[in-house]
N, CA, C and O atoms as a printed pandas DataFrame, in Angstrom:
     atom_number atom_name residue_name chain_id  residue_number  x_coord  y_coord  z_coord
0              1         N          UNK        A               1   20.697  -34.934   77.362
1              2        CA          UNK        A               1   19.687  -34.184   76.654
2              3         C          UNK        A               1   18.658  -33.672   77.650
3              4         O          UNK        A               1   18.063  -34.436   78.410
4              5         N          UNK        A               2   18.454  -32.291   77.622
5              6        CA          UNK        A               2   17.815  -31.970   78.523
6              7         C          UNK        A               2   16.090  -31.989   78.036
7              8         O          UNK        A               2   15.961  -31.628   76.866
8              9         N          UNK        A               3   14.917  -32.306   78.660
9             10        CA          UNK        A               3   13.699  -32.159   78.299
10            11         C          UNK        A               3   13.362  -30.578   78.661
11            12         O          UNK        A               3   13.675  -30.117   79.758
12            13         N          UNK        A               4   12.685  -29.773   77.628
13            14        CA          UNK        A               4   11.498  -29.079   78.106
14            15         C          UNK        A               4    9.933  -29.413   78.033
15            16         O          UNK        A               4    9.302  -30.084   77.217
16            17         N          UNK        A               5    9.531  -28.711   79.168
17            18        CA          UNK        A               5    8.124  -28.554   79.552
18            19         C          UNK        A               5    7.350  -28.479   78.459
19            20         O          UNK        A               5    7.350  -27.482   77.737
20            21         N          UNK        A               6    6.689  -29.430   78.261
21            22        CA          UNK        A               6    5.144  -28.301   77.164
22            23         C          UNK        A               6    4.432  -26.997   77.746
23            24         O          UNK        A               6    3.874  -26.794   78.824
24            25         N          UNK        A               7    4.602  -26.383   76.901
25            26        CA          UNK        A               7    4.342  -24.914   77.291
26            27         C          UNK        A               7    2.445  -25.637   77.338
27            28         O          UNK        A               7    1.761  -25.344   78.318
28            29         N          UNK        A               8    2.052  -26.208   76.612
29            30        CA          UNK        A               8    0.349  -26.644   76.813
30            31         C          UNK        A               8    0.000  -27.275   78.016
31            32         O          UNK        A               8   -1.188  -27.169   78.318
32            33         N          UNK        A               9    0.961  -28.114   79.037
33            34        CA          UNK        A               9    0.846  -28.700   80.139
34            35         C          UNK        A               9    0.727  -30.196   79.983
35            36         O          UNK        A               9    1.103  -30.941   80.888
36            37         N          UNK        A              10    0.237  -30.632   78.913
37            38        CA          UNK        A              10    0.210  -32.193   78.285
38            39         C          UNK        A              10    1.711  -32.652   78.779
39            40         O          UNK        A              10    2.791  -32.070   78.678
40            41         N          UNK        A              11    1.299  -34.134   79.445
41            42        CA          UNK        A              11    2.214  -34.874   79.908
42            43         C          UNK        A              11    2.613  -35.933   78.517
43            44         O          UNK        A              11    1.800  -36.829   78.743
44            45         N          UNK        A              12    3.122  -36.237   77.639
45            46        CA          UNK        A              12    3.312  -36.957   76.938
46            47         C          UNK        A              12    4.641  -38.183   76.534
47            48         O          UNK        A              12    5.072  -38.788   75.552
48            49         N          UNK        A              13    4.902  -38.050   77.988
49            50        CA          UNK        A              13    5.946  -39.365   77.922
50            51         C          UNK        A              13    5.673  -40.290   79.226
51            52         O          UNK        A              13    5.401  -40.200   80.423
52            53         N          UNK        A              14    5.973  -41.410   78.017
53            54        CA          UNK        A              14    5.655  -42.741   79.192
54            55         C          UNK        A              14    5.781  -43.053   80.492
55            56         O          UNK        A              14    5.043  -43.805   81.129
56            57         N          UNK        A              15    7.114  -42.226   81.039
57            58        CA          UNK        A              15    7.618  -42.341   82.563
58            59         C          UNK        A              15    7.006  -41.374   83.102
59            60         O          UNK        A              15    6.949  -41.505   84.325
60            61         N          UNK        A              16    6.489  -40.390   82.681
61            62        CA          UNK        A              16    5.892  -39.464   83.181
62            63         C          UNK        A              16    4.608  -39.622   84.032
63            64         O          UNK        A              16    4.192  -39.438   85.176
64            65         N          UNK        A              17    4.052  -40.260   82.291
65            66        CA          UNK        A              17    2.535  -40.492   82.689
66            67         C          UNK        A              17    2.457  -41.808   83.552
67            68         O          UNK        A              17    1.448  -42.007   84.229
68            69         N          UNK        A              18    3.502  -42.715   83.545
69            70        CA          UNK        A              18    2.977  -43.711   84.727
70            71         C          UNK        A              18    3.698  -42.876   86.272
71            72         O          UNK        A              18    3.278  -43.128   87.401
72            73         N          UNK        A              19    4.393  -42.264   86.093
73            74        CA          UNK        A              19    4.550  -41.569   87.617
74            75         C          UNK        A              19    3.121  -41.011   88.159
75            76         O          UNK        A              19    2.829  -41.171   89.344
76            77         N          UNK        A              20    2.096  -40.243   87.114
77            78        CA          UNK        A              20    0.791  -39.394   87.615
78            79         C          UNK        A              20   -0.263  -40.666   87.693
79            80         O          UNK        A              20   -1.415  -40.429   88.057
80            81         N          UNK        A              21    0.017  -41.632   87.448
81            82        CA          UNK        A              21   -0.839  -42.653   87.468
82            83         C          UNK        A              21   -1.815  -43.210   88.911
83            84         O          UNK        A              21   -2.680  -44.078   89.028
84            85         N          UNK        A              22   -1.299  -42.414   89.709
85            86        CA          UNK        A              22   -2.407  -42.521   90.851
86            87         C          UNK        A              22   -3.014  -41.391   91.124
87            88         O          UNK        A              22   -2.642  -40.243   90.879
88            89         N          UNK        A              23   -4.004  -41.782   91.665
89            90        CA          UNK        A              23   -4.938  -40.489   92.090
90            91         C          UNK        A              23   -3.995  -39.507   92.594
91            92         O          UNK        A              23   -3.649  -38.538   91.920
92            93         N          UNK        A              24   -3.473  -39.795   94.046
93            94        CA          UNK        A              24   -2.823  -38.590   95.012
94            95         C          UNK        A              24   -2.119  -38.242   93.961
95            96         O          UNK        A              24   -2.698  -37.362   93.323
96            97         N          UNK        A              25   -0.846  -38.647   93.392
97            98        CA          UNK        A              25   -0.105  -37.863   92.398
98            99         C          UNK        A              25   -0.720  -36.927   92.085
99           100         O          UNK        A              25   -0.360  -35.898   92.657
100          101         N          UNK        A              26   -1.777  -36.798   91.183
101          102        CA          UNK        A              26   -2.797  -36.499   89.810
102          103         C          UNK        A              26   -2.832  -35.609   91.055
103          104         O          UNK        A              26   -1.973  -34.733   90.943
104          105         N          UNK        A              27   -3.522  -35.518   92.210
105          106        CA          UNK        A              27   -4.327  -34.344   93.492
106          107         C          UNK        A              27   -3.021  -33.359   93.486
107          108         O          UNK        A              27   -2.994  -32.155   93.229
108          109         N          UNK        A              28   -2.003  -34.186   93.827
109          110        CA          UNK        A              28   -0.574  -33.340   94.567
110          111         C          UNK        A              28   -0.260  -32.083   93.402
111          112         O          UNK        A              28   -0.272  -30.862   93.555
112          113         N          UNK        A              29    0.019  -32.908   92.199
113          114        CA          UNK        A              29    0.485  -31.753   91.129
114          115         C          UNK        A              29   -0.719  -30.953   90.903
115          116         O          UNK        A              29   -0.437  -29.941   90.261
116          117         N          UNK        A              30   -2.031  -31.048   91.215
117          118        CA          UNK        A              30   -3.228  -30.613   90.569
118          119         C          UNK        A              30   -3.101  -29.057   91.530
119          120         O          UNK        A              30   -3.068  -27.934   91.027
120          121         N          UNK        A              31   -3.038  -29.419   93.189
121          122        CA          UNK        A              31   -2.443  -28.175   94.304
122          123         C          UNK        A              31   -1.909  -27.583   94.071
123          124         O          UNK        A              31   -2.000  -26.361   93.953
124          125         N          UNK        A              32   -0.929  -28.483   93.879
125          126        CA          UNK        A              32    0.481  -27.429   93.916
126          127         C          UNK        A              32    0.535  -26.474   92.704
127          128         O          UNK        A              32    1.114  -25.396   92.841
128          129         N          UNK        A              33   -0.078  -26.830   91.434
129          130        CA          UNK        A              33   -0.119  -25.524   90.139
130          131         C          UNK        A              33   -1.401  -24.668   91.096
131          132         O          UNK        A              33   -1.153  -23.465   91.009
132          133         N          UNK        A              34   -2.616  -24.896   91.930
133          134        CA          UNK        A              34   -3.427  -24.349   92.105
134          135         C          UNK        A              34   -2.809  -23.253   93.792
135          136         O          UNK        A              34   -3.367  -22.274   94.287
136          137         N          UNK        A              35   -1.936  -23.733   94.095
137          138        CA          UNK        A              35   -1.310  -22.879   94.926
138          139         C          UNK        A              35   -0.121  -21.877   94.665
139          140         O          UNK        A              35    0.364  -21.211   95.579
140          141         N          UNK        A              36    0.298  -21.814   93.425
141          142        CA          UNK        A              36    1.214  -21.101   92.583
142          143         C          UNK        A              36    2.692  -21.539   91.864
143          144         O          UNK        A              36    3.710  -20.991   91.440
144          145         N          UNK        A              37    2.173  -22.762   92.000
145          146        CA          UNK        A              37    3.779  -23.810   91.607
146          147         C          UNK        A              37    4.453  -24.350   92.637
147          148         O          UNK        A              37    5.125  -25.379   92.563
148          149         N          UNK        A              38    4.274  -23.600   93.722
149          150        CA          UNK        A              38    4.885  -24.179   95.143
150          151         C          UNK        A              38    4.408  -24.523   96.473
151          152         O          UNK        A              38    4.061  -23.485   97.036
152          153         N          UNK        A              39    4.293  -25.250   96.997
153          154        CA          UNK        A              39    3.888  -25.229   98.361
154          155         C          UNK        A              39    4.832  -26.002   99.781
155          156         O          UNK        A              39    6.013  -25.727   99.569
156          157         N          UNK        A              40    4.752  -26.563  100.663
157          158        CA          UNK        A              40    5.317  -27.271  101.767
158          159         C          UNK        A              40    4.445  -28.213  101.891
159          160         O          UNK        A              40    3.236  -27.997  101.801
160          161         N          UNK        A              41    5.031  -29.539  102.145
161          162        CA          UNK        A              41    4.320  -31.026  102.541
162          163         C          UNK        A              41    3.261  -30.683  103.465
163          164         O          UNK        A              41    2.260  -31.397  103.395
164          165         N          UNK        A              42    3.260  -29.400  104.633
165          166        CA          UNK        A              42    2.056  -29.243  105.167
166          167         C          UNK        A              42    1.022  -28.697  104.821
167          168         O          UNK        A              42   -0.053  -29.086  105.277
168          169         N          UNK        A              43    1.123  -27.355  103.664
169          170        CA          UNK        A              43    0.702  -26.809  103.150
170          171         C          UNK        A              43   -0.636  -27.749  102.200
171          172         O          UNK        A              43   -1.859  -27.614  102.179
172          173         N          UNK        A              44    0.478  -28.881  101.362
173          174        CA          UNK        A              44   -0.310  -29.796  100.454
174          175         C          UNK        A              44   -1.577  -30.672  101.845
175          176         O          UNK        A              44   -2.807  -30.721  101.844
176          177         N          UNK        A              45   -0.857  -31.062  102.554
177          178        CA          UNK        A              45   -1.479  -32.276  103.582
178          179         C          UNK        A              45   -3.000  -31.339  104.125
179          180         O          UNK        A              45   -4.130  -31.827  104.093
180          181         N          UNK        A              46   -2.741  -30.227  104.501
181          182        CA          UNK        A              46   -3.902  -29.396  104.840
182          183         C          UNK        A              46   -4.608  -28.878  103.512
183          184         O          UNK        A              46   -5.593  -28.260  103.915
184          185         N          UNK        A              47   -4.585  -28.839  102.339
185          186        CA          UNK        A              47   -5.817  -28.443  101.282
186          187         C          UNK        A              47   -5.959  -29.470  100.953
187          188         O          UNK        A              47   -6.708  -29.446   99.976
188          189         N          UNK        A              48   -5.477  -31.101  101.355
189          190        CA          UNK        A              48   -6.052  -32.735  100.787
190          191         C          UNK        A              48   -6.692  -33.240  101.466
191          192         O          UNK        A              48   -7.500  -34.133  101.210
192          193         N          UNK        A              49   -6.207  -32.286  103.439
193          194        CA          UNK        A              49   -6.915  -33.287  104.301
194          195         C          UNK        A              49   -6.382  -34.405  104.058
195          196         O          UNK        A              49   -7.049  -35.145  103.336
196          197         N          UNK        A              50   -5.486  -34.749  104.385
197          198        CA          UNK        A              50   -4.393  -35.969  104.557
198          199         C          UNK        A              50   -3.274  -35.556  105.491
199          200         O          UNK        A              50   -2.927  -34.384  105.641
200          201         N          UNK        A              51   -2.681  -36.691  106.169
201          202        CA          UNK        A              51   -1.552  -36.215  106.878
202          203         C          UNK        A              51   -0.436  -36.093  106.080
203          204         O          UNK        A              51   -0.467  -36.543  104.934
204          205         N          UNK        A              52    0.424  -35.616  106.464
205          206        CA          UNK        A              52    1.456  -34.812  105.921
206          207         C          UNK        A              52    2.364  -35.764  105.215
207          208         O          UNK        A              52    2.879  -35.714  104.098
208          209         N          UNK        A              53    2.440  -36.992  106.556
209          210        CA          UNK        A              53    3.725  -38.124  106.664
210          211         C          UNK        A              53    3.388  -39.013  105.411
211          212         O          UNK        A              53    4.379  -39.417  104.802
212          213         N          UNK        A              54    2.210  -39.369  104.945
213          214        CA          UNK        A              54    1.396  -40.272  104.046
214          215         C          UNK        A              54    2.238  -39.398  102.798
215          216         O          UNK        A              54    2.896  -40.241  102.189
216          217         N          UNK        A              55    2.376  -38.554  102.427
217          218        CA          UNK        A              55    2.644  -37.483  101.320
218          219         C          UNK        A              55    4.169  -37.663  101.053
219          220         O          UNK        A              55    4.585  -37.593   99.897
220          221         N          UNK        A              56    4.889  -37.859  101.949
221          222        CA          UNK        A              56    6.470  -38.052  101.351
222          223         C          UNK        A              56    6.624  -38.699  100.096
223          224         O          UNK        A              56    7.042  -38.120   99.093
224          225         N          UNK        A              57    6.170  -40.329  100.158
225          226        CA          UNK        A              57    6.637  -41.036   99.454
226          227         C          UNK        A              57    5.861  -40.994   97.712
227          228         O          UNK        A              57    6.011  -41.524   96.611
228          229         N          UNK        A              58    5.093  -40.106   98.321
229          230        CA          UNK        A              58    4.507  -39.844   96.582
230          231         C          UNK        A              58    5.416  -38.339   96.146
231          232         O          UNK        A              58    5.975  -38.164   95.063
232          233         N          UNK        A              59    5.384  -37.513   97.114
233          234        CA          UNK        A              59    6.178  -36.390   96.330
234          235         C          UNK        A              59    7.680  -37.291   95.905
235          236         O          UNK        A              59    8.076  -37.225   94.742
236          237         N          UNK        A              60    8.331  -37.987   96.776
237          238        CA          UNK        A              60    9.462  -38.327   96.116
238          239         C          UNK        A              60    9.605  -39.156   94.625
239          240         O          UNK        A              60   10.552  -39.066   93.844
240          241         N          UNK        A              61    8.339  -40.016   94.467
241          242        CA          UNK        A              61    8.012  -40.592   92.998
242          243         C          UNK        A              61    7.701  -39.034   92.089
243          244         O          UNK        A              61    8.360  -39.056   91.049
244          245         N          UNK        A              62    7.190  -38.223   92.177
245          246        CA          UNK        A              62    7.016  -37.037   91.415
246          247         C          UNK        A              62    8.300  -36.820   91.114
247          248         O          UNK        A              62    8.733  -37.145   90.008
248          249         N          UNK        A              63    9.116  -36.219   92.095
249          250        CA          UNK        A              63   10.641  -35.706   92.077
250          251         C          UNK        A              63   11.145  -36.711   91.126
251          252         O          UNK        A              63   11.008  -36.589   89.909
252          253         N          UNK        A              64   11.725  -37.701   91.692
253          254        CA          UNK        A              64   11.856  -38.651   90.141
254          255         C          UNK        A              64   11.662  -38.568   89.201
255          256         O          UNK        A              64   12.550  -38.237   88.415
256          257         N          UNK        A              65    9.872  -38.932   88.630
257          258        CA          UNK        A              65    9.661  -38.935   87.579
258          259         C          UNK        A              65    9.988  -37.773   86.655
259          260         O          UNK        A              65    9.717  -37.843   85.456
């Protein structure tokens, strides 16, 4: 069964919302819609001011979730 998106942006399922459950998450997806849906791990690391390498292991919990 495939999920769609809420067209409103509301996250409303459980695995979801504990994937955004940390700050950086919550920052990462917050960029990346504010950079046009897409960006590069350096791209994100330079508008957070964070290094780049710190950023893998949360984009890969996103990808997941």
């Amino acid at each position: 069964m495939t999920h769609k998106p809420s067209a409103s942006g509301i996250v409303d399922e459980a695995k979801k919302i504990a994937v955004l459950a940390t700050p950086i998450r919550t920052e990462l997806v917050t960029t990346i819609q504010a950079l046009g849906g897409a960006a590069t791990v350096v791209e994100l690391a330079e508008q957070l001011g964070r290094p780049a390498d710190g950023l893998y292991y949360h984009l890969r919990a996103l990808v997941r979730g």
